[in-house]
matplotlib code that plots the C-alpha trace (Angstrom):
import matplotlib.pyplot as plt

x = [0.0, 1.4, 1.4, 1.2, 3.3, 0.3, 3.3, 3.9, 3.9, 2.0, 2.8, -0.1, 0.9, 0.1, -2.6, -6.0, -7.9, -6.5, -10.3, -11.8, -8.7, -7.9, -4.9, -1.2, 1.0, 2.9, -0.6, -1.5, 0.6, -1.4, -4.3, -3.9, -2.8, -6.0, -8.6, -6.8, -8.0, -11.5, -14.3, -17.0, -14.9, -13.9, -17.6, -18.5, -16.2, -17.1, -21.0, -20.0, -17.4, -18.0, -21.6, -21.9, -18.4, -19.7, -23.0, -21.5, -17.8, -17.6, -13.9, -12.6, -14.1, -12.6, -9.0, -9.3, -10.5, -8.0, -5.5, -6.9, -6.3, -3.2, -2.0, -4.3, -1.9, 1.0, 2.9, 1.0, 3.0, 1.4, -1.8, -1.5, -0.4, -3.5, -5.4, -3.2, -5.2, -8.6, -7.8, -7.4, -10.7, -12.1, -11.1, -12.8, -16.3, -16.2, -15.2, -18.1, -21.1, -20.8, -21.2, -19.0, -17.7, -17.1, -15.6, -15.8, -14.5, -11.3, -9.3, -10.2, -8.9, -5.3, -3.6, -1.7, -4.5, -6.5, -10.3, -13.3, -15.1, -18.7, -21.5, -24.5, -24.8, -26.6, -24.4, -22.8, -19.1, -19.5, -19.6, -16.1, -15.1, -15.6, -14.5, -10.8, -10.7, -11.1, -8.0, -6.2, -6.9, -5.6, -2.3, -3.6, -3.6, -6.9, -9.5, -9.9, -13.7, -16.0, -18.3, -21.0, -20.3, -23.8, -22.1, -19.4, -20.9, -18.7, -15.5, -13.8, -15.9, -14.4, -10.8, -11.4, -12.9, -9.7, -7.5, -9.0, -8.5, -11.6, -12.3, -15.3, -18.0, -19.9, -23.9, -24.8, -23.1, -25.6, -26.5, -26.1, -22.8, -21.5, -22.3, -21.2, -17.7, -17.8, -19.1, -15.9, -13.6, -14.4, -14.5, -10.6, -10.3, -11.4, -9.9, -6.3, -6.7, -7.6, -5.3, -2.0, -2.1, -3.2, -5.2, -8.1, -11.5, -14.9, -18.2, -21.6, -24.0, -26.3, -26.8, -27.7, -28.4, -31.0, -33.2, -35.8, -33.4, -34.1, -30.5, -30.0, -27.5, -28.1, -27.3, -26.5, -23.0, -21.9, -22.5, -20.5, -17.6, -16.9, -17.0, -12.8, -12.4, -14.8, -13.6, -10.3, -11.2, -14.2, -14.3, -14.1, -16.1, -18.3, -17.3, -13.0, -14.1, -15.9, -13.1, -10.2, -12.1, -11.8, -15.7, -15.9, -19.5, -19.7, -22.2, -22.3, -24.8, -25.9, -28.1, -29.0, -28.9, -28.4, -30.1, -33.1, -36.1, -34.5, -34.8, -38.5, -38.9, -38.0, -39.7, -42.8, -42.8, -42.4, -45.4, -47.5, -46.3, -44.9, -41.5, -38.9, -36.8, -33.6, -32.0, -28.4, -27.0, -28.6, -25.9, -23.3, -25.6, -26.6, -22.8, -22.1, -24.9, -23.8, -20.4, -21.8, -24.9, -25.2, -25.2, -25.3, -23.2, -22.0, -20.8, -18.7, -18.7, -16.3, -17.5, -15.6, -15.0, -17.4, -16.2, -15.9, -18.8, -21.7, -22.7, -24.5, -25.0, -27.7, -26.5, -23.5, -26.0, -27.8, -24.9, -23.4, -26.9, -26.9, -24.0, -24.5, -27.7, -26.3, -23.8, -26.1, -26.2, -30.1, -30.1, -32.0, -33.8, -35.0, -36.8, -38.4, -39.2, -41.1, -42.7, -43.9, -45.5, -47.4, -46.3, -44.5, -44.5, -42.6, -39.7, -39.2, -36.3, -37.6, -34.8, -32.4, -33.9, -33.5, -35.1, -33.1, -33.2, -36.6, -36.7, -33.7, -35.8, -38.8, -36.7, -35.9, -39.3, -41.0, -38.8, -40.2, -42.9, -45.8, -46.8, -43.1, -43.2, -44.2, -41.3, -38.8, -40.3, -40.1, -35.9, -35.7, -37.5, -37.4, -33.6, -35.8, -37.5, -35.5, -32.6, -35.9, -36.9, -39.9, -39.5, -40.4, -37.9]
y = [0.0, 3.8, 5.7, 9.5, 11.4, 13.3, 15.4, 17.0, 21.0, 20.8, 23.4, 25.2, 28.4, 27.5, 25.0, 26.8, 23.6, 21.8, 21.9, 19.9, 18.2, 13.9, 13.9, 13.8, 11.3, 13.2, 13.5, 9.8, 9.1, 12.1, 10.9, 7.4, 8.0, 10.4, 7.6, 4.8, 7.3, 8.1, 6.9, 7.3, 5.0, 3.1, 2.5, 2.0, -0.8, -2.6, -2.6, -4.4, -6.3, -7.1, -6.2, -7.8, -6.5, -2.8, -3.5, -4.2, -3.4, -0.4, 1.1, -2.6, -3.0, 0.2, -0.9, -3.6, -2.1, 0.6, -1.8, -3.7, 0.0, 0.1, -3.4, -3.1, 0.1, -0.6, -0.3, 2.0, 5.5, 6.7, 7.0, 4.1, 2.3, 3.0, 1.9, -1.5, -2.2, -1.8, -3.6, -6.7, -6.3, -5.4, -8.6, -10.5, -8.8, -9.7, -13.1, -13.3, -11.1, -11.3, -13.8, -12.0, -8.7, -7.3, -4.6, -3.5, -0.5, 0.3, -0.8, 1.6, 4.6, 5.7, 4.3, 7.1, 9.7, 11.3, 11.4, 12.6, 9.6, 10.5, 7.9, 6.6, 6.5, 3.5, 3.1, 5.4, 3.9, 0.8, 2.7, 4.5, 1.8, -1.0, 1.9, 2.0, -2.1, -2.3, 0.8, -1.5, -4.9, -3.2, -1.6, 1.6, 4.7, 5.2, 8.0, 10.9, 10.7, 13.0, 12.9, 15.7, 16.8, 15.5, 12.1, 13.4, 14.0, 12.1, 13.4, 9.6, 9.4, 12.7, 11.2, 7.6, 9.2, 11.8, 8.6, 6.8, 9.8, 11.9, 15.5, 16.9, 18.4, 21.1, 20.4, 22.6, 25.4, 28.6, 31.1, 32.0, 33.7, 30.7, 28.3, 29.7, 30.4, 26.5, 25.4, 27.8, 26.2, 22.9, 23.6, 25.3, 21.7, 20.0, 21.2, 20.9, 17.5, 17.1, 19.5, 19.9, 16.7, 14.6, 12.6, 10.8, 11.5, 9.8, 11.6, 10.6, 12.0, 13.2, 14.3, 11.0, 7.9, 7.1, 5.3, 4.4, 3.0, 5.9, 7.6, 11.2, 13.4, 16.9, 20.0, 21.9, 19.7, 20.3, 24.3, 23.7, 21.6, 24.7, 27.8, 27.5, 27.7, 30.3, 32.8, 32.0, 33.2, 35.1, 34.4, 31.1, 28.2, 26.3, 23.0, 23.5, 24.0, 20.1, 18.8, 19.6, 17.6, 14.3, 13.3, 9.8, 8.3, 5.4, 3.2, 0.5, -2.6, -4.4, -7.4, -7.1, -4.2, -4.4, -1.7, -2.0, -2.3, 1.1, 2.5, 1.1, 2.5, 5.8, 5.8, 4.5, 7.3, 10.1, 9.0, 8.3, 10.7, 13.6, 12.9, 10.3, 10.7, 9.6, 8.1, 9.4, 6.6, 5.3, 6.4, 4.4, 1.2, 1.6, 2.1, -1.5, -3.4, -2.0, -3.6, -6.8, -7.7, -10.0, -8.0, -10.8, -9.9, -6.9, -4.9, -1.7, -0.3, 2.6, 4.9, 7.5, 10.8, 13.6, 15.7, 19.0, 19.8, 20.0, 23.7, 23.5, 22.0, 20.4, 18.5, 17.3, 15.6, 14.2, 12.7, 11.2, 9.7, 7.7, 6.3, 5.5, 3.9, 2.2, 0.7, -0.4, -4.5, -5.9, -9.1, -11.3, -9.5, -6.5, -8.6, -10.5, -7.4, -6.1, -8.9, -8.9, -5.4, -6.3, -3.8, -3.9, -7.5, -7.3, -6.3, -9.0, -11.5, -14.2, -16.8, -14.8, -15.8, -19.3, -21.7, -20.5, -16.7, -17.2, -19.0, -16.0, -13.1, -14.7, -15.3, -11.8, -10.8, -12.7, -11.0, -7.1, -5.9, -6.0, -2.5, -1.7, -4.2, -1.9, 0.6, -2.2, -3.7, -0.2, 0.2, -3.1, -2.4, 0.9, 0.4, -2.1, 0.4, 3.7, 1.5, 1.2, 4.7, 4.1, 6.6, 10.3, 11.9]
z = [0.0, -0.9, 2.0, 2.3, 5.5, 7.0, 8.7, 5.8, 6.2, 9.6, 11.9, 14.2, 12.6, 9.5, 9.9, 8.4, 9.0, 12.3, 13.7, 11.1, 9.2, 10.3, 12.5, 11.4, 12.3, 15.2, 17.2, 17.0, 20.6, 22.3, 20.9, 21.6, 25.0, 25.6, 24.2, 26.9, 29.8, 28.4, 30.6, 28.5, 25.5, 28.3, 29.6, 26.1, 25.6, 28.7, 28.1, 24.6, 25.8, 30.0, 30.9, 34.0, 35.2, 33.7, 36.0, 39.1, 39.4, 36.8, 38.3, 37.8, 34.2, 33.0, 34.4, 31.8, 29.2, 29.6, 29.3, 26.6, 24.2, 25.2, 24.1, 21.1, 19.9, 22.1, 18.9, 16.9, 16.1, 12.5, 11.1, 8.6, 11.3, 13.0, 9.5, 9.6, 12.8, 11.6, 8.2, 10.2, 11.9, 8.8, 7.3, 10.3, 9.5, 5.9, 6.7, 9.2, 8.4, 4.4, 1.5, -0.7, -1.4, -4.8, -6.2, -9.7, -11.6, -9.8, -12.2, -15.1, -12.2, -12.0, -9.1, -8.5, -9.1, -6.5, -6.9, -4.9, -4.5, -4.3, -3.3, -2.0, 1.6, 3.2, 6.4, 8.6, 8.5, 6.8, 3.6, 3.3, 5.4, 2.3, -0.4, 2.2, 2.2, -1.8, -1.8, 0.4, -1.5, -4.8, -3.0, -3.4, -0.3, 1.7, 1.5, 3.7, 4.9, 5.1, 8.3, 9.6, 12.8, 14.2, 14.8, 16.6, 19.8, 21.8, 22.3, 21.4, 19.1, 17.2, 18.2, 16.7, 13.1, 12.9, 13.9, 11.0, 8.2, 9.0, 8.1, 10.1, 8.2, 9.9, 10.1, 13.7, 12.9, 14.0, 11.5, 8.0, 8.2, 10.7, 8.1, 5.5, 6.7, 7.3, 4.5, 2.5, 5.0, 3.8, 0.3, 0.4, 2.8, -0.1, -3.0, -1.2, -0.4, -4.2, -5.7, -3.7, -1.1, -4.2, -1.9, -2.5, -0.5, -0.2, 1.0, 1.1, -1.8, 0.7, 4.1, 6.0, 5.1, 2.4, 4.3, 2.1, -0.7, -2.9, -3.8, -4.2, -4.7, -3.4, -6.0, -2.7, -1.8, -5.3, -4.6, -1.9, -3.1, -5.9, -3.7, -3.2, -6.4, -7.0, -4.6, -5.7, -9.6, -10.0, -13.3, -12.8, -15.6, -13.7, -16.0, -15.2, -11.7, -11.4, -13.4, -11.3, -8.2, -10.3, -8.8, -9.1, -8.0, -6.5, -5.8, -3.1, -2.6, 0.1, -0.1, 3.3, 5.6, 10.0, 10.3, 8.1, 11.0, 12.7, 9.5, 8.6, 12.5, 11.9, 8.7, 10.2, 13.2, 10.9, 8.8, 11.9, 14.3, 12.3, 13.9, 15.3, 18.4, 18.2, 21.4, 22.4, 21.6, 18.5, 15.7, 18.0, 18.4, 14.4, 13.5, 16.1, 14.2, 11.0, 11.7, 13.2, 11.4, 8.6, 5.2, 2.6, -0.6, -0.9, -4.2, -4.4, -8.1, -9.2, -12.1, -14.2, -13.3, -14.5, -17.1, -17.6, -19.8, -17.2, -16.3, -13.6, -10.1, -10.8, -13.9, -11.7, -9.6, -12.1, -13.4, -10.0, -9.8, -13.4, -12.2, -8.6, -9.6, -12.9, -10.7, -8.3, -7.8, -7.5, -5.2, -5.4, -1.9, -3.7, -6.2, -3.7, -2.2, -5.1, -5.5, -1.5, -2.6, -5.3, -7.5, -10.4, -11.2, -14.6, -13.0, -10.9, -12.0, -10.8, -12.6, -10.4, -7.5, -5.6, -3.2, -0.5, -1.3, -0.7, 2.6, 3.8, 2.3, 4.3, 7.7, 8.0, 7.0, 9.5, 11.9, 11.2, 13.4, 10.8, 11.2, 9.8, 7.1, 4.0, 5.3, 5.8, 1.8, 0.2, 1.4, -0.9, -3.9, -4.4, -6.0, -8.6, -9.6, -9.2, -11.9, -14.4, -14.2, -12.2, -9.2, -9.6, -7.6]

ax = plt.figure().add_subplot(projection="3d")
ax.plot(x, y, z, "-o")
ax.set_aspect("equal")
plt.show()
């Protein structure tokens, strides 16, 4: 794997972006050091790992868990060192909650080039995570990763994302002219990374996951991505501009997805209730079952960058959408989906679809509180029929 100093020209003098930028190798020991004394990482760990310790000798539990971090990244002194950690647990969860994972596309990208990798967002780290493990499979350097500052509520939480290449991306900023000084400071963030790091990035499409299976890209991130360059050159053309990003969509499958009831749920409450409440601790707990729960197969597919002859935002996003959702894999699960709904029945391939996709698909179904079950359905079939044109976005 090529590997990138993140040392390079740091000094806090001259750091514009040391709030929201991933951490540099010479802060990983700090960092590390700060994470094995962290009680609320600490208590985290032990409810996962030691729950009946946690419950009635918490002191004691967080001794060993403290000491379990420090063996873990006794060794550890860079960020790709850090990376080399999670790669192995990444190749655990593959092994263990997938039926195969493939990856198509890469190979028509320069290895050496750096890209804005722009997809479809179905799981909160699961997606960059798979798009870093194909990088890594092929020899090639990781992403930087774009993640809103909503998630990062916990101060370990903020620490492990920057550990792993993380760049924070401000969502509760308050007030126009607050968040638009972010939004500017992201953008110059960007187009560095892209431009004079030559470092790839990945970023979701969207904010938040696309919970009803319908993906989206949103006009107003590719605004964003191109004010650097526009308050740079005035007179800057729009089409140059989206070039010089290298945006690469990308599109990522899963045939099954952890945390479909909590989505059907929320789903469910907003049509019912007119809202949905999320617990504090729900991204955590949907980022754990993300990790741990049985996704099936899983495809990652690469497209080509967008050119320079779109004019406008909107075009942009059209086009990272005809790609994210012509690379998008139908399993045999959102066919049987479709089929479940009634709707549609011509587009239902049923010869792709076996005895024992059906008695899976009907497992998990028989699982979903039934008043959830058309929200839990629609997250499945709605990529059948977005790919043949028939949503109206």
């Amino acid at each position: 794997m090529t590997h990138h100093n993140n040392a390079t020209n740091a000094s806090t003098e001259t750091d514009p972006w040391a709030d929201i930028r991933p951490f540099m190798d010479h802060e990983v020991a700090d960092v590390l050091a700060r994470l094995s004394r962290d009680n609320e990482l600490l208590d985290a760990l032990t409810r996962f790992r030691l729950p009946r310790m946690a419950r009635w000798a918490p002191s004691l539990a967080r001794v060993f868990a403290s000491r379990a971090v420090r063996r873990e990244v006794k060794d550890v002194t860079t960020v790709y060192e850090f990376q080399m950690r999670i790669a192995h647990y990444m190749e655990r969860m593959i092994r263990t909650t997938t039926d195969a994972f493939e990856v198509t596309g890469l190979d028509k990208l320069d290895a050496n080039g750096a890209y804005l990798f722009i997809g479809n967002h179905r799981d909160i780290s699961l997606d960059p995570a798979f798009v870093n493990y194909a990088l890594y499979q092929a020899n090639r350097d990781t992403v930087r990763i774009a993640i809103g500052d909503n998630l990062l509520k916990k101060p370990y939480v903020t620490d492990l994302m920057r550990l792993n290449k993380s760049f924070i991306v401000p969502r509760s900023a308050r007030g126009k002219r607050a968040m638009l000084a972010a939004y500017q400071q992201l953008s110059a963030y960007i187009r560095h990374t892209i431009t004079e790091d030559q470092h790839s990035i990945w970023m979701a499409q969207r904010e938040g996951r696309a919970k009803n299976g319908i993906d989206h890209t949103e006009p107003a991130i590719i605004k964003m991505l191109i004010m650097a360059r526009r308050a740079a050159e005035r007179d800057m053309v729009f089409g140059e501009a989206i070039a010089e990003l290298k945006l690469v969509p990308v599109s990522i499958s899963y045939e099954y997805d952890p945390c479909d009831v909590q989505k059907a749920q929320e789903l469910h409450d907003i049509d019912t209730l007119g809202s949905y409440a999320k617990s504090e601790f729900e991204d955590i707990r949907s980022i754990v079952a993300g990790i741990t729960g049985s996704k099936g197969r899983v495809r990652l597919h690469f497209g080509t960058p967008v050119g320079s002859d779109m004019a406008t935002p909107d075009e942009v996003a059209a086009e990272i959408d005809r790609q994210v959702i012509g690379g998008y894999r139908l399993f045999p699960s959102h066919y049987l989906a479709l089929e479940a709904l009634g709707e549609a029945p011509e587009l239902v391939a049923r010869k792709a679809i076996t005895r024992q996709d059906r008695e899976r698909f009907n497992a998990r179904l028989a699982e979903v509180p039934e008043p959830l079950r058309p929200y839990w359905l629609a997250q499945y079939a709605n990529p059948v029929k977005h790919k043949a044109g028939r949503l109206t976005l």
